[in-house]
Backbone atoms as SQL, in Angstrom:
CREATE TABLE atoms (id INTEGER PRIMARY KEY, chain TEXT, resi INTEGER, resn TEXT, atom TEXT, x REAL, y REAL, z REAL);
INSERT INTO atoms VALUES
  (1, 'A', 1, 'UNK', 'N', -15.252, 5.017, 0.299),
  (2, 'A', 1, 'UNK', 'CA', -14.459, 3.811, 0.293),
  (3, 'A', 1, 'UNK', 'C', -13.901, 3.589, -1.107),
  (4, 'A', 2, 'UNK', 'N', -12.870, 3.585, -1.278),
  (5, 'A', 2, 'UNK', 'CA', -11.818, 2.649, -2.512),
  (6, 'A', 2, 'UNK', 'C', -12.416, 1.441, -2.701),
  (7, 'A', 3, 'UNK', 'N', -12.216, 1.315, -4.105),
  (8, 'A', 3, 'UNK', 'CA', -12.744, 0.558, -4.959),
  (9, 'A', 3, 'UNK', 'C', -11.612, -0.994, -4.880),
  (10, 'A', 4, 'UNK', 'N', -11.626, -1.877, -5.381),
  (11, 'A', 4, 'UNK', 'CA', -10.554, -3.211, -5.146),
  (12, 'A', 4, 'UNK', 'C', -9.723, -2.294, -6.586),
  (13, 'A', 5, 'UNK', 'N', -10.086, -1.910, -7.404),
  (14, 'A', 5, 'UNK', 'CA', -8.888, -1.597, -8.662),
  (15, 'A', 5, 'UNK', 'C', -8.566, -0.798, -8.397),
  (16, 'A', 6, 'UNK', 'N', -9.034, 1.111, -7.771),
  (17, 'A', 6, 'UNK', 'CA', -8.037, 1.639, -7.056),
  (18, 'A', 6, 'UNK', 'C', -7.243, 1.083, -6.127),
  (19, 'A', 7, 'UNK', 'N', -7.756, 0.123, -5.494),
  (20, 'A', 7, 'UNK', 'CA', -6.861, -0.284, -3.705),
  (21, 'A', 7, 'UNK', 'C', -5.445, -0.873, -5.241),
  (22, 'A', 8, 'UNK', 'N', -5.816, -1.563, -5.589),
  (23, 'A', 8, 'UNK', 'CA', -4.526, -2.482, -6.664),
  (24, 'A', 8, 'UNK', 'C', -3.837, -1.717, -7.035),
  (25, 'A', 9, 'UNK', 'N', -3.981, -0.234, -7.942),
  (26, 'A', 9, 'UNK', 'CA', -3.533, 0.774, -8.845),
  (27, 'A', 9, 'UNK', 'C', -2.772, 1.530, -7.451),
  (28, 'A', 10, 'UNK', 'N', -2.861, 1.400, -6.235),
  (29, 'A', 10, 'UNK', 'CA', -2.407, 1.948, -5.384),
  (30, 'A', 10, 'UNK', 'C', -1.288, 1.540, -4.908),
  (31, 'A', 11, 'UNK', 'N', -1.102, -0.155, -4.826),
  (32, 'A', 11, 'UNK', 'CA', -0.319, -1.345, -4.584),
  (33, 'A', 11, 'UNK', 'C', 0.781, -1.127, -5.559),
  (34, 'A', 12, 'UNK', 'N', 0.296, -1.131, -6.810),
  (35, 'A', 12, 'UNK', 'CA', 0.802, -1.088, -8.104),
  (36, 'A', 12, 'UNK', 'C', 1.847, 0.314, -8.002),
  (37, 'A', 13, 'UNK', 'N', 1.886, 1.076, -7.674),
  (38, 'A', 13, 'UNK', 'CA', 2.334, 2.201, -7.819),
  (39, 'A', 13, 'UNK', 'C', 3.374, 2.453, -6.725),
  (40, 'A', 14, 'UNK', 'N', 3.257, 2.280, -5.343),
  (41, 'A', 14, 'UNK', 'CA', 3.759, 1.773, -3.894),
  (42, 'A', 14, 'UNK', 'C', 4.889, 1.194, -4.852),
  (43, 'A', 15, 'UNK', 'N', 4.679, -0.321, -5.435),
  (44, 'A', 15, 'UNK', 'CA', 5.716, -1.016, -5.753),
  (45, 'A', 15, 'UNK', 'C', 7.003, -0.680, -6.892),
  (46, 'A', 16, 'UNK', 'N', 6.463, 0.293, -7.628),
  (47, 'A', 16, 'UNK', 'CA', 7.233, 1.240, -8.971),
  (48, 'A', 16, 'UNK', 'C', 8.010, 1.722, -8.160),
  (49, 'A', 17, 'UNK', 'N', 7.751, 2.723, -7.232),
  (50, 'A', 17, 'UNK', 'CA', 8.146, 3.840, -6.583),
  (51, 'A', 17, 'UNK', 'C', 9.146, 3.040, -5.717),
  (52, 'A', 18, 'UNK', 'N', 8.826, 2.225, -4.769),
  (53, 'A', 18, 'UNK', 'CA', 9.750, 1.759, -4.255),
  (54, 'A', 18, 'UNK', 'C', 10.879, 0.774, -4.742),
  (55, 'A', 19, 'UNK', 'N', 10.910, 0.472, -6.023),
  (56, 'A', 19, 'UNK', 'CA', 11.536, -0.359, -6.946),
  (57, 'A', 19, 'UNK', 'C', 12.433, 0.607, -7.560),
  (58, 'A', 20, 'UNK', 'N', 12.037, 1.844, -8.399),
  (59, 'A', 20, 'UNK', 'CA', 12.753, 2.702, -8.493),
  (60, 'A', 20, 'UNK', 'C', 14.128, 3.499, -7.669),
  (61, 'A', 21, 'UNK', 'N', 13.784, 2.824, -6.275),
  (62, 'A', 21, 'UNK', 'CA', 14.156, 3.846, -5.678),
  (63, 'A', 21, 'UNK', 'C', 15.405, 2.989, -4.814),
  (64, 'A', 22, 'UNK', 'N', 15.206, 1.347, -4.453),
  (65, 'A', 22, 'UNK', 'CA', 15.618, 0.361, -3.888),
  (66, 'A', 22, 'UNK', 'C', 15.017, -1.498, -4.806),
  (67, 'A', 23, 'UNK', 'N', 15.541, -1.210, -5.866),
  (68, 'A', 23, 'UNK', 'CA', 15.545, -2.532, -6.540),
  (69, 'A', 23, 'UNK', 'C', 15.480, -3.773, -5.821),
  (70, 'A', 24, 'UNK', 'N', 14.680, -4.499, -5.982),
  (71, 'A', 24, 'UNK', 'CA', 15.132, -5.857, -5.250),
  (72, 'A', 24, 'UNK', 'C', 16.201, -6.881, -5.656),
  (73, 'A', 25, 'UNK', 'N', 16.688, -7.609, -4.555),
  (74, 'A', 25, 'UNK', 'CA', 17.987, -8.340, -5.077),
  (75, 'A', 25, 'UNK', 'C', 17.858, -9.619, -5.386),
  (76, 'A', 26, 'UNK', 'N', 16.587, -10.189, -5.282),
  (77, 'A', 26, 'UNK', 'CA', 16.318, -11.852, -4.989),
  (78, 'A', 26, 'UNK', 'C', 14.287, -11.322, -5.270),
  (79, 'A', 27, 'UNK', 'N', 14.157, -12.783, -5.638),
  (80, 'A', 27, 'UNK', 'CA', 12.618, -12.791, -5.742),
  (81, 'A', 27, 'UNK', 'C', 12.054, -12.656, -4.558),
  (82, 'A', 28, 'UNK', 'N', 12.679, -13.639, -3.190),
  (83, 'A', 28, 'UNK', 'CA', 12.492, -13.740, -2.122),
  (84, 'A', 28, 'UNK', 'C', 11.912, -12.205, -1.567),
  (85, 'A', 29, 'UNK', 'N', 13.198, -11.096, -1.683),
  (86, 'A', 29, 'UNK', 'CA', 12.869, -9.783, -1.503),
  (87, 'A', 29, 'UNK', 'C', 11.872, -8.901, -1.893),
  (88, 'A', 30, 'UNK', 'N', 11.607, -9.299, -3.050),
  (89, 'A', 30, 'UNK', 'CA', 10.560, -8.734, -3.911),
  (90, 'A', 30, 'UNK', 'C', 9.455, -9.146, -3.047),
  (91, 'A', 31, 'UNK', 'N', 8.764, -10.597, -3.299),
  (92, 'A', 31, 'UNK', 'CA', 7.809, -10.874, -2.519),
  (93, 'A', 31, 'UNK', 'C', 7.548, -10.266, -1.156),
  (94, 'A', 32, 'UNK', 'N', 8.345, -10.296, -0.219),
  (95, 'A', 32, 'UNK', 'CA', 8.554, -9.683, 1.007),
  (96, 'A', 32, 'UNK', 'C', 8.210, -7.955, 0.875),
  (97, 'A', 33, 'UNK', 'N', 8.705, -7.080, -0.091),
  (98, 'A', 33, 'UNK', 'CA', 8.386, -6.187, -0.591),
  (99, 'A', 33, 'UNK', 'C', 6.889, -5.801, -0.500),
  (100, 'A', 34, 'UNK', 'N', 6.500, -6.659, -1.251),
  (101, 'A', 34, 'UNK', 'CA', 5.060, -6.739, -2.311),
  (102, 'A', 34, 'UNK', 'C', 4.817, -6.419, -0.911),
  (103, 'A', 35, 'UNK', 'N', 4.532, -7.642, -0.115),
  (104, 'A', 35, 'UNK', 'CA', 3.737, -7.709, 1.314),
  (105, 'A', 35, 'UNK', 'C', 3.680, -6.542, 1.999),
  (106, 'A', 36, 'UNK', 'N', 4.918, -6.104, 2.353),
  (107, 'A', 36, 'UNK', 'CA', 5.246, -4.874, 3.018),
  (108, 'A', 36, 'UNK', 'C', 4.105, -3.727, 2.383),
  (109, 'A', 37, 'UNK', 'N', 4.323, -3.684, 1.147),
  (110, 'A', 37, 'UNK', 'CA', 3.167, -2.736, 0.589),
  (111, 'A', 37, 'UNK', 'C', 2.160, -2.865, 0.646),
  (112, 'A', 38, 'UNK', 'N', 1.705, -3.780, 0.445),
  (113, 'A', 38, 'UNK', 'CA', 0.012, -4.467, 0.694),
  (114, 'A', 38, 'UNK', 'C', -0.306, -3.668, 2.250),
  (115, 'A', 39, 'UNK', 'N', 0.550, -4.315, 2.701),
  (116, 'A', 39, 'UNK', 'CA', 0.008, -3.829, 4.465),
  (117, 'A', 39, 'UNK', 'C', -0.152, -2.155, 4.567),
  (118, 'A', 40, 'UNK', 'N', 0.751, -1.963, 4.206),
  (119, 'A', 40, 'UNK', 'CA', 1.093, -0.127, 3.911),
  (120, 'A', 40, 'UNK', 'C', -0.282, 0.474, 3.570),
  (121, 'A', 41, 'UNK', 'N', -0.973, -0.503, 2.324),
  (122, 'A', 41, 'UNK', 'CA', -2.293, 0.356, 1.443),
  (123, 'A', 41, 'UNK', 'C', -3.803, -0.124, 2.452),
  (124, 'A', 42, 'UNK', 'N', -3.329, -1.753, 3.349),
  (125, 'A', 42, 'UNK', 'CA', -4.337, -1.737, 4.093),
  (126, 'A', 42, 'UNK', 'C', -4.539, -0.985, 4.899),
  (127, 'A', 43, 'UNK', 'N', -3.956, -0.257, 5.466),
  (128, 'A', 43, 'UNK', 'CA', -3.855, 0.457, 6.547),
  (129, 'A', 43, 'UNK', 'C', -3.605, 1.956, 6.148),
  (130, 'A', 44, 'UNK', 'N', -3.453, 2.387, 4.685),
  (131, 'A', 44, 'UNK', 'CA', -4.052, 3.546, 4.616),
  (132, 'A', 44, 'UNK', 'C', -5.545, 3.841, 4.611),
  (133, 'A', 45, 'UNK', 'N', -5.894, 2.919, 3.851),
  (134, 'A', 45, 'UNK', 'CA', -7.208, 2.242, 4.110),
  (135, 'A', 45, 'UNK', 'C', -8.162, 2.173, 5.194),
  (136, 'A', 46, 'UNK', 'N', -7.716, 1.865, 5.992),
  (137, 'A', 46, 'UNK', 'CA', -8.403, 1.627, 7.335),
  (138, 'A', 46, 'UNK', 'C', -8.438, 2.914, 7.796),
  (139, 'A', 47, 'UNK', 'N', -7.042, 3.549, 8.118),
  (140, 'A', 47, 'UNK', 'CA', -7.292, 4.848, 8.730),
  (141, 'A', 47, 'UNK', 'C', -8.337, 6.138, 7.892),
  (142, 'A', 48, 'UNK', 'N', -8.275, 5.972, 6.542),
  (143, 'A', 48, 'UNK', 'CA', -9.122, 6.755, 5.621),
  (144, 'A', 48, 'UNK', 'C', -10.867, 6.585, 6.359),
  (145, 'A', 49, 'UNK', 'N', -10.831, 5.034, 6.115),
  (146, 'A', 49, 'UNK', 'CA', -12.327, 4.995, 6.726),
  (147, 'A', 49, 'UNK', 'C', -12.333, 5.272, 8.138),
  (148, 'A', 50, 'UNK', 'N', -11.655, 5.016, 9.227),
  (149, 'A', 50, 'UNK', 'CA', -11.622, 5.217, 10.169),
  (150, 'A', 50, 'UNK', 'C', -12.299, 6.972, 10.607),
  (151, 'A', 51, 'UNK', 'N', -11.278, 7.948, 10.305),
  (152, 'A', 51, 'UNK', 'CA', -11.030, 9.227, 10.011),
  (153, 'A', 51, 'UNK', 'C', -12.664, 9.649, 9.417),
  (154, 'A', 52, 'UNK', 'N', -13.012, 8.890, 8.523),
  (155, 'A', 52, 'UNK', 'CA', -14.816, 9.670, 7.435),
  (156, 'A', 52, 'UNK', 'C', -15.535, 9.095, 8.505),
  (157, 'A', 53, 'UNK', 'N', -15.556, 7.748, 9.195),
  (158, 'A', 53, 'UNK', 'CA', -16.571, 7.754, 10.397),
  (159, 'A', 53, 'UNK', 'C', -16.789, 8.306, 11.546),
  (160, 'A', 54, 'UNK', 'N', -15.275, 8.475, 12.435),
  (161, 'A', 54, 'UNK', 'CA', -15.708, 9.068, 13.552),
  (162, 'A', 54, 'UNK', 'C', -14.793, 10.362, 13.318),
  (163, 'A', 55, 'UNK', 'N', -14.500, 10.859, 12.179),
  (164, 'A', 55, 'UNK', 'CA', -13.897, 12.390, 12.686),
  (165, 'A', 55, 'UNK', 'C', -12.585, 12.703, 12.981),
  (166, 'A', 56, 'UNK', 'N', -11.731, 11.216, 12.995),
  (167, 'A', 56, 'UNK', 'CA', -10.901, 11.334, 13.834),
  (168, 'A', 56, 'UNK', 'C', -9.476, 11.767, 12.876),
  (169, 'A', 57, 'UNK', 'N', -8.870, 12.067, 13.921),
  (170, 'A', 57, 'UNK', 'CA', -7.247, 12.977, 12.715),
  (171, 'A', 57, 'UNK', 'C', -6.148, 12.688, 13.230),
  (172, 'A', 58, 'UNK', 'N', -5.342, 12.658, 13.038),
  (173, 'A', 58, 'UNK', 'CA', -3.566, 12.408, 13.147),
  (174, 'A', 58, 'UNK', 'C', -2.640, 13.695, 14.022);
């Protein structure tokens, strides 16, 4: 299991990359952004642990 400062450093990086790549135009966007990513790292997350408990694969 990921640590809360990797899960962040993960968030953190998601948001570079996708900033780099598609700037936001409004704060509004940004925030909305952020979120979008958050969900992205929960759910790499989940499936990581998911996958080390029962085995399971993509």
């Amino acid at each position: 299991m990921r640590s809360e400062d990797d899960i962040r450093e993960r968030i953190a990086e998601l948001e570079d990359a996708y900033d780099r790549t598609d700037p936001p135009t409004s704060e509004l966007e940004d925030e909305a952004e952020v979120a979008i990513l958050r969900a992205i790292e929960e759910l790499e997350w989940v499936l990581e642990e998911h996958e080390a408990e029962s085995g399971f694969t993509t």
